[in-house]
C-alpha positions as CSV (number, residue, x, y, z in Angstrom):
1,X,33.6,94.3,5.9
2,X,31.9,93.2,9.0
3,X,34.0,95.2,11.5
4,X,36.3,98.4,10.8
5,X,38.1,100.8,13.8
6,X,40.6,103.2,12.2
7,X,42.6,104.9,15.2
8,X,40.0,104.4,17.7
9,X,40.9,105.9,21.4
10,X,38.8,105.7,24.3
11,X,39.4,108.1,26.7
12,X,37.4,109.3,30.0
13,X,38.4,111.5,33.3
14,X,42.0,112.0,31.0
15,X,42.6,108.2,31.3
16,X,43.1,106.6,27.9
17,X,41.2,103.3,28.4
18,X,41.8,102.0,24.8
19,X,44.9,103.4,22.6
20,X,45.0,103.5,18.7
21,X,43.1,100.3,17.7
22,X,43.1,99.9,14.6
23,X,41.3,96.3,13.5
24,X,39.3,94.9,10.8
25,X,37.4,91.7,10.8
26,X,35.9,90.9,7.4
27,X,33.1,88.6,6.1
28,X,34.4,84.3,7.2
29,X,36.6,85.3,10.1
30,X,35.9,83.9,13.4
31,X,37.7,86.1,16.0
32,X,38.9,85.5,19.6
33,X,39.8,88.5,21.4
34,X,42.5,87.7,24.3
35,X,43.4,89.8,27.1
36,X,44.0,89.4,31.5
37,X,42.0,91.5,33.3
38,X,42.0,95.0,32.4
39,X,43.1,95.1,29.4
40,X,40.2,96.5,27.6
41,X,38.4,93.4,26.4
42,X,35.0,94.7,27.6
43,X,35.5,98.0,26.8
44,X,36.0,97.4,23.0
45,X,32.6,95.1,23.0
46,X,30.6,98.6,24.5
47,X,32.1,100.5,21.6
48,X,31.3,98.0,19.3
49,X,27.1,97.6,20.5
50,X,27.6,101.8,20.9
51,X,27.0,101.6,25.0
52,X,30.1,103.9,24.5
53,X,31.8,106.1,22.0
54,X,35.1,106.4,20.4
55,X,36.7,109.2,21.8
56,X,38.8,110.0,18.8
57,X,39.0,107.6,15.1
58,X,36.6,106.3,13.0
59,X,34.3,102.9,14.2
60,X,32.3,101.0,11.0
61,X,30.5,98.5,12.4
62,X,28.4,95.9,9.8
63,X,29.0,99.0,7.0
64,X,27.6,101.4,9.7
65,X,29.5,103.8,10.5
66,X,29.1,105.7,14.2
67,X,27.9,109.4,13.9
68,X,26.2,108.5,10.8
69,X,23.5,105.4,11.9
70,X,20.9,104.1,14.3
71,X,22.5,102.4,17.4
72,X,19.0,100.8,18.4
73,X,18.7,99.5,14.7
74,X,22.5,98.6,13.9
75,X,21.9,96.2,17.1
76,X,19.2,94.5,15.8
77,X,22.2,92.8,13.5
78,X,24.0,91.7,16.4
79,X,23.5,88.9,19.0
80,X,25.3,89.6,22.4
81,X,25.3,87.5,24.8
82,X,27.2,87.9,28.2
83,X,26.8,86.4,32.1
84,X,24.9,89.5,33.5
85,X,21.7,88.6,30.7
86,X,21.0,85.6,33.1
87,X,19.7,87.6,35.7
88,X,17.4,89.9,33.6
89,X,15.5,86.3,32.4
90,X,12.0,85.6,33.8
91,X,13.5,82.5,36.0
92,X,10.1,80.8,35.5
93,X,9.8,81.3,31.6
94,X,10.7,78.0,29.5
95,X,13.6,77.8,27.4
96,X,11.8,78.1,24.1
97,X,9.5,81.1,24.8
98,X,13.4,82.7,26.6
99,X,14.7,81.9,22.8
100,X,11.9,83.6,21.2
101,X,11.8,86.9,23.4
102,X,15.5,87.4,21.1
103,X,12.6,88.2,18.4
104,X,11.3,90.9,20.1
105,X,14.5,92.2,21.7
106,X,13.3,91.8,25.1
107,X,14.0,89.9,28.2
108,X,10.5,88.1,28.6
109,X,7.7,88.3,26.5
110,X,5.5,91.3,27.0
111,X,3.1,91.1,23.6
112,X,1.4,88.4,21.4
113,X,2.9,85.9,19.4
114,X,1.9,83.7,16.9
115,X,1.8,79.9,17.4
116,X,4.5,79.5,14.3
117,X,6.7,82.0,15.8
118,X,7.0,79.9,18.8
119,X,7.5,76.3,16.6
120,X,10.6,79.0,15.1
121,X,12.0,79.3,18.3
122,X,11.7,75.5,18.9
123,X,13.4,74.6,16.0
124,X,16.0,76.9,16.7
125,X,16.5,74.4,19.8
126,X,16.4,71.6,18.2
127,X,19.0,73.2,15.6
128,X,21.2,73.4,18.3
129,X,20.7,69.7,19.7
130,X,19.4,71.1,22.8
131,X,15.4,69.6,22.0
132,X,15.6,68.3,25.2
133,X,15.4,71.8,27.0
134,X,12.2,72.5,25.2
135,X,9.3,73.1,28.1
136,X,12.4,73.1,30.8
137,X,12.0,76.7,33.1
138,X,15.3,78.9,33.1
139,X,15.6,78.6,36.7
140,X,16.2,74.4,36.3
141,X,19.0,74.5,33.5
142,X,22.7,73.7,34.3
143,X,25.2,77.2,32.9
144,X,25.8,75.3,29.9
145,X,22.1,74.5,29.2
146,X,21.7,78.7,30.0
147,X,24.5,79.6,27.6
148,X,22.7,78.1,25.2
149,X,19.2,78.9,25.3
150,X,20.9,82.2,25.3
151,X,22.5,81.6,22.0
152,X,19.5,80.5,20.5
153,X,17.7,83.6,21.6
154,X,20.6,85.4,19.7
155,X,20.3,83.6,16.5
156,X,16.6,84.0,16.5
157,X,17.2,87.3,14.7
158,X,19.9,86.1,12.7
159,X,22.1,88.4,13.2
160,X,25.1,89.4,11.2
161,X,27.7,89.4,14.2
162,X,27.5,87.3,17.4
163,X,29.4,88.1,20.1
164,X,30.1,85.8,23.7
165,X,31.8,87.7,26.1
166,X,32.8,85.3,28.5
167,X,31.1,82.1,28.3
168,X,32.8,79.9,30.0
169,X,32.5,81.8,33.3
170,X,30.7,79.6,35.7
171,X,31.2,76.3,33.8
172,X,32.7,73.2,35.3
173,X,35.3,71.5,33.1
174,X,33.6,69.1,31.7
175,X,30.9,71.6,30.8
176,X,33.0,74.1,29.0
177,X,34.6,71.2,26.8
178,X,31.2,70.2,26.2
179,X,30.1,73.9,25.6
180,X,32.9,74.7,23.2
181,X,32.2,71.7,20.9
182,X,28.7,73.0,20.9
183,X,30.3,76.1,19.2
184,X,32.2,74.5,16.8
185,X,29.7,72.5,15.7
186,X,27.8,76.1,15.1
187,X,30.7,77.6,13.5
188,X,30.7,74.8,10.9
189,X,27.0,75.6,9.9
190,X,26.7,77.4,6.7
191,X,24.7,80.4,8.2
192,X,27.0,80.8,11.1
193,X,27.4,84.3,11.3
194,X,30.7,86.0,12.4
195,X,32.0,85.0,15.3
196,X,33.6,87.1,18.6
197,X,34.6,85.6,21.5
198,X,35.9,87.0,24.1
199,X,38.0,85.7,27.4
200,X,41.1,86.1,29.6
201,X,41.6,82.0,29.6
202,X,43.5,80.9,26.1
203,X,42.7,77.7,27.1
204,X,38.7,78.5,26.3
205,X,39.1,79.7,23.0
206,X,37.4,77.3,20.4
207,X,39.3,75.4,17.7
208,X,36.5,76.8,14.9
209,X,38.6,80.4,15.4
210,X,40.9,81.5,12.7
211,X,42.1,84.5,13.9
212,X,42.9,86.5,17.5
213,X,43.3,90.1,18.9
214,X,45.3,90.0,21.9
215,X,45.0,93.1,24.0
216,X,47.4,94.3,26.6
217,X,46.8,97.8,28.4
218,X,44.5,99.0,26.3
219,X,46.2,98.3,23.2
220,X,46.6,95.9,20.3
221,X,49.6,93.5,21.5
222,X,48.9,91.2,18.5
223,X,46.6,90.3,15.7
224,X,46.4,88.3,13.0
225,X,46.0,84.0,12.1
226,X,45.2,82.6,15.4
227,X,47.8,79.7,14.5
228,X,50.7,82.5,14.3
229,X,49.6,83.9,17.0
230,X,50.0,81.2,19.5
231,X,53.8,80.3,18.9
232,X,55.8,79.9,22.1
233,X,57.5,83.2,21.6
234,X,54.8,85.8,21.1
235,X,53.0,84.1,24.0
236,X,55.9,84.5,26.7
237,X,56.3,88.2,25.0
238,X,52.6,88.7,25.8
239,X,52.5,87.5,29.4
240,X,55.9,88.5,30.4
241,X,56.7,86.0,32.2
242,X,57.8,82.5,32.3
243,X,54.9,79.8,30.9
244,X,54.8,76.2,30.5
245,X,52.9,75.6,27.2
246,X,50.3,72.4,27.3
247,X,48.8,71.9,23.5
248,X,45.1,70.6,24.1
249,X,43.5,70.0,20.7
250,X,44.4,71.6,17.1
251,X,45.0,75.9,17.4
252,X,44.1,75.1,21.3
253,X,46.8,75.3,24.5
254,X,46.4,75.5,27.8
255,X,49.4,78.1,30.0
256,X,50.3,78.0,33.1
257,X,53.1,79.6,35.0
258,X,56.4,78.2,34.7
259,X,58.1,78.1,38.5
260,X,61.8,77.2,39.2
C-alpha cells in the first residue's frame, strides 16, 4: 500500500478544513487529484509530506504510519515538486548540478561531490530527453524546461511517491501539451514510481492517469477509475452547474461553462 488515510479530519481555529477522507492509493496507480480553488487540494499534499497533521484518523503513508515514524526520513521516499521551489533555486546554478542537489535534499549545493555523482545527475537528464539543458543556468530555462529539471532533481533519489502540485501553472499552451507528454512518457517507464498530480484545470490531467480524487469543500466528492469518473453526469454533479464537455485525447476533456 503506497498511500492509506482512514477517517482523516483536519481541523484548525474550529474550522474543519478537510472532512472524513478516507483514500487509499496502492502500488501501479497513477492518481489525479481534482478540485477548484479551496477545496483542500493543498491541504491533503501537507498532510501527506507531514507539514501538517491529521487532526483526528489514522494517515499511512509508504507503510509509515504518522505518530509512529520519522517525517525527515519518510520524505526522503517522496519527490515533491511545486511552483514556490523555483524561487529557493541558485538562479545561476546549471541544470545538472540543480538535479543533483535532489541528492542531498537541498536547494543548491553546499558540500562535495563526486565527479560520478554529477555524470548520475546528467544522465538523469538525458533520461528525460532534456540533454540539451545540460550546462544551461536556471535563470535561462523556459517553465517547462524548469519543471523538469525539477523532476529530475526528484527522481534523483528515486523516490517511492512523486507528487506535482500544480505544474502546469505558468505554461503557455503549447508548453503544457508538450509538458504533459513529457509525463507520459515517464509514466510509461518501468521505474516510474507512483504518481500524484494535482490541479484545479481537468483539462491538465495526463492521459498516463488511471484513477482521480475529486475534492469539493473539503471532502471526497468522487474517487475511483479516472474513466468512470469523467462521465458527463458526475461532472455536471461536481461543478453544479451547466458545462459544455470538449473530449481532447483518450481519458482527457476539456470544460467550460455552458451559457444560454
Amino acid at each position: 500500500m503506497i498511500l492509506s488515510f482512514e477517517d482523516v479530519s483536519l481541523i484548525r481555529n474550529q474550522l474543519t478544513l478537510l472532512q472524513d477522507i478516507n483514500w487509499q492509493i496502492k502500488k501501479g496507480e497513477h492518481w489525479g487529484i481534482l478540485g477548484l480553488n479551496g477545496a483542500g487540494k493543498s491541504l491533503l499534499l501537507q498532510l501527506i509530506t507531514g507539514n501538517l497533521w491529521p487532526t483526528t484518523g489514522k494517515l499511512t503513508v509508504l507503510g509509515q504510519t504518522f505518530g509512529h515514524t520519522s517525517i525527515p526520513e519518510l520524505n526522503k521516499r517522496i519527490g515533491w515538486i511545486a511552483n514556490h521551489m523555483q524561487t529557493r533555486i541558485p538562479q545561476y546554478e546549471s541544470a545538472e548540478k540543480i538535479v543533483l542537489s535532489g541528492k542531498f535534499a537541498s536547494f543548491g549545493i553546499y558540500q562535495e561531490y563526486k565527479k560520478s555523482e554529477l555524470e548520475q545527475a546528467k544522465e538523469i537528464l538525458v533520461q528525460l530527453h532534456a540533454q540539451h539543458l545540460i550546462g544551461k543556468p536556471f535563470q535561462v530555462l523556459s517553465q517547462g524546461e524548469k519543471q523538469i529539471v525539477l523532476i529530475a532533481r526528484a527522481l534523483i533519489s528515486k523516490p517511492e511517491l512523486l507528487i506535482l502540485d500544480e505544474p502546469c501553472n505558468g505554461l503557455d499552451l503549447f508548453a503544457k501539451e508538450q509538458f504533459l507528454g513529457f509525463i507520459n512518457q515517464l509514466m510509461a517507464t518501468p521505474e516510474a514510481p507512483t504518481l500524484l498530480f494535482v490541479t484545479h484545470h481537468i483539462d491538465e490531467l495526463p492521459a498516463s492517469l488511471n484513477q482521480l480524487l475529486m475534492l469539493k469543500q473539503g471532502r471526497i466528492f468522487a474517487q475511483g477509475p479516472l474513466d468512470l469518473l469523467m462521465q458527463p453526469d458526475n461532472l455536471q454533479n461536481f461543478y453544479e452547474q451547466a458545462i459544455q464537455i470538449i473530449p481532447i485525447q483518450e481519458n482527457r476533456v476539456a470544460i467550460y461553462p455552458k451559457f444560454d
